[in-house]
C-alpha positions in Angstrom: -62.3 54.8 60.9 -59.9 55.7 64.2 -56.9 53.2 64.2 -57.2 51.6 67.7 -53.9 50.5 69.8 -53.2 47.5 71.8 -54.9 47.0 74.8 -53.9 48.6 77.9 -51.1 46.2 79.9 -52.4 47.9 83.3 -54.6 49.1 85.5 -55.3 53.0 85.5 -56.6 52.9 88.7 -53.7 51.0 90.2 -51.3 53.1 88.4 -52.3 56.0 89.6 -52.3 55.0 93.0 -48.4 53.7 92.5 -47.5 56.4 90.8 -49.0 59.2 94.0 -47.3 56.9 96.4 -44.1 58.2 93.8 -44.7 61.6 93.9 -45.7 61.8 97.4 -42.3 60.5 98.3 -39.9 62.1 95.7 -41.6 65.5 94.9 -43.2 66.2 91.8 -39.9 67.6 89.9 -37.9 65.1 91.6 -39.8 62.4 90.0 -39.2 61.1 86.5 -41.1 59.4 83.5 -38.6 56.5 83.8 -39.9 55.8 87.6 -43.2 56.6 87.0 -43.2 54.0 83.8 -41.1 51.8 86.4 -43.6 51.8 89.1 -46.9 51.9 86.5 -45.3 48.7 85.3 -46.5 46.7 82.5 -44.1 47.1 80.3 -45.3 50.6 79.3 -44.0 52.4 77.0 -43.3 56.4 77.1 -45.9 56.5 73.8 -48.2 54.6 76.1 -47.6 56.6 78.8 -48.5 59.2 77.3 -51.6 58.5 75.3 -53.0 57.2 78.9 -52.3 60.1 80.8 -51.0 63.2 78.1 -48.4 64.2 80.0 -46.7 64.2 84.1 -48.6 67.0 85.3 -51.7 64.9 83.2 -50.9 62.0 85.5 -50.0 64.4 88.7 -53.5 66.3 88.4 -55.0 62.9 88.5 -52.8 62.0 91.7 -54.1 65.0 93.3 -57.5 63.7 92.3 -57.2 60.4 94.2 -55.7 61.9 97.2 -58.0 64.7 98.0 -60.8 62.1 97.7 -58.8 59.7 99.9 -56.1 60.6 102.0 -57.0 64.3 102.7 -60.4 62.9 104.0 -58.5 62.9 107.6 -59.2 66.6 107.6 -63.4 67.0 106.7 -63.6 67.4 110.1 -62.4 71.1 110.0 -65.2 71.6 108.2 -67.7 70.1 110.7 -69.7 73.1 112.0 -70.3 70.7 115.4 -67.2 70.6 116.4 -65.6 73.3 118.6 -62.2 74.3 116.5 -60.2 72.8 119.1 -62.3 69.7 118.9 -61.6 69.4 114.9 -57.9 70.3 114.8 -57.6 68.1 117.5 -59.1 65.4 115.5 -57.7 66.0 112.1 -53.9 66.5 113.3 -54.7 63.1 115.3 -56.5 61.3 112.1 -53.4 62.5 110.0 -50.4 61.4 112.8 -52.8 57.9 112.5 -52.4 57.7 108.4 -48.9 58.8 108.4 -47.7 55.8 110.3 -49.8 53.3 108.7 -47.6 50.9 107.1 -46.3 51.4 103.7 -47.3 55.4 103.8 -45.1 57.7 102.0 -43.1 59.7 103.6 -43.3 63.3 102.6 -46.5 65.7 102.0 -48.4 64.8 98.7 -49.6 68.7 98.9 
């Protein structure tokens, strides 16, 4: 029978999307497990950390994830076939200066 561990004291889906905001600020070496546990929150511990996520790149992958099928939506448009290239670099650069300035962004690239 598979010994089972407490409950989790967050939520994965929240934690990930603290812990992009991290890296998309900091850098991906420049950020640590301690600010990554720190931002998580919950109390969690580096064993917890990393049973939930296997290891910083686990949790960076997952980052990457999230953003490409969030944030780096501003840019689908250069895909769009209907558009004139002008017409869709002229709307993703616009879309992007738009999210970048949005209150609480990170500053920095994420990719």
């Amino acid at each position: 029978m598979a010994l089972m561990g407490r409950p989790r004291t967050f939520d994965r889906n929240v934690a990930i999307e603290q812990a992009l905001n991290l890296f998309w600020e900091k850098g991906y070496e420049s950020t640590t497990l301690a600010q990554l546990k720190k931002a998580i929150g919950g109390g969690i511990s580096s064993p917890s950390f990393y049973a939930a996520f296997g290891s910083k790149e686990g949790l960076y992958k997952e980052c990457v994830a999230f953003y490409l099928a969030t944030y780096a939506k501003v840019t689908e448009c250069l895909w769009d076939n209907n558009l004139v290239p002008r017409e869709a670099l002229e709307q993703s650069m616009l879309r992007s200066a738009k999210m970048q300035c949005e209150d609480n962004h990170p500053k920095g690239c994420m990719v």
